[in-house]
LOGU-16279 format. One line per field, with one value per residue (C-alpha): x, y, z. Coordinates in pm, 1 decimal. Each point is the difference from the previous one (the first is absolute). Layout:
<rs>
x = (X  ...)
y = (Y  ...)
z = (Z  ...)
</rs>
This chain:
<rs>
x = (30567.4  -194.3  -109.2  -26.0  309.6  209.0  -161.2  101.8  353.5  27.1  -141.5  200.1  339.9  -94.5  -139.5  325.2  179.5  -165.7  35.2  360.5  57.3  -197.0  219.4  281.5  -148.4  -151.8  405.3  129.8  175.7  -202.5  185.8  375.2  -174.4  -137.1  263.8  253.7  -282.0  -71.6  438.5  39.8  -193.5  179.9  -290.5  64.2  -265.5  -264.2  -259.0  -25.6  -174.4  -215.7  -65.8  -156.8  -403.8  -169.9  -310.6  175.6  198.9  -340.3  -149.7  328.5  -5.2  -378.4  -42.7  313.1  -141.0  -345.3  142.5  205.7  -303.5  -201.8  311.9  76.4  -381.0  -19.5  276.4  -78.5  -372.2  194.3  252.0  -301.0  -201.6  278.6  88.5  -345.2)
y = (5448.2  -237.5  111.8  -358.4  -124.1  308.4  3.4  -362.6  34.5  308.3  -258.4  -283.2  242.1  194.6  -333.6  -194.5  267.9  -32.1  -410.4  38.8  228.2  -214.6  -261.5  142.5  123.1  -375.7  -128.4  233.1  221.4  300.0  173.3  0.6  82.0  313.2  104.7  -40.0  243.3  259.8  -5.8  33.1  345.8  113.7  -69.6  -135.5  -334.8  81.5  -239.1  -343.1  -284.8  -245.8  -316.3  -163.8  -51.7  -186.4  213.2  299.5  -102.0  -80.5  335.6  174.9  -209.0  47.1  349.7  134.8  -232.0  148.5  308.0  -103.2  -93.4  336.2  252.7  -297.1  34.7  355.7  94.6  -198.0  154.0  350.6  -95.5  -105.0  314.4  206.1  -198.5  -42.1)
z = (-9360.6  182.6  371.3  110.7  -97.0  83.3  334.7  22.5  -97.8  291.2  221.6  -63.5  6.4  308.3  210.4  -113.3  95.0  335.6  -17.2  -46.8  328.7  202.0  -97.1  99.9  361.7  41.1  -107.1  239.0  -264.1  -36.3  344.6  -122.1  -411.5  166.9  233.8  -313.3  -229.0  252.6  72.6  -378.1  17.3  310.7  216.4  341.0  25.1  257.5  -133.7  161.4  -208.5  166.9  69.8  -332.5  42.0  -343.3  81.4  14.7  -328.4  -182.7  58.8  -99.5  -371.7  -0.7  46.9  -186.4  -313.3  24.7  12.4  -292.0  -211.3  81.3  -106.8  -305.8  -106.1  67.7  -187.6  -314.1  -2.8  35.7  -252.4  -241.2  36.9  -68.3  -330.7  -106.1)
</rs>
């Protein structure tokens, strides 16, 4: 397994995962998407979304995708060591 592109597939999932719910909190959806979730597992909604802030939204995709390339990388070099 490659480490590089592993960790870039991990980044690329986990920061378009991110992209996608900052979309939905800068199109105003991500409040009723939650309430509907957390009332699906019987949980009375207590979290309030914000206001949408690009800055804010950049270092959410940024960080979870680095984050996503270090446990993507990490895992392949693991992965190859044990297969070795």
């Amino acid at each position: 397994m490659r480490p590089h592109r592993a960790g870039l597939v991990l980044a690329i999932f986990l920061g378009g995962w991110h992209l996608f719910w900052a979309a939905l909190v800068a199109a105003g959806w991500a409040q009723p998407l939650i309430n509907f979730v957390l009332w699906l597992h019987f949980i009375r909604p207590v979290y309030v979304v914000e206001s949408f802030d690009v800055g804010i939204a950049s270092l959410l995709v940024g960080i979870t995708a680095g984050i996503g390339y270090a446990l993507g990388w990490g895992f392949a070099v693991l992965w190859n060591k044990l297969h070795a």
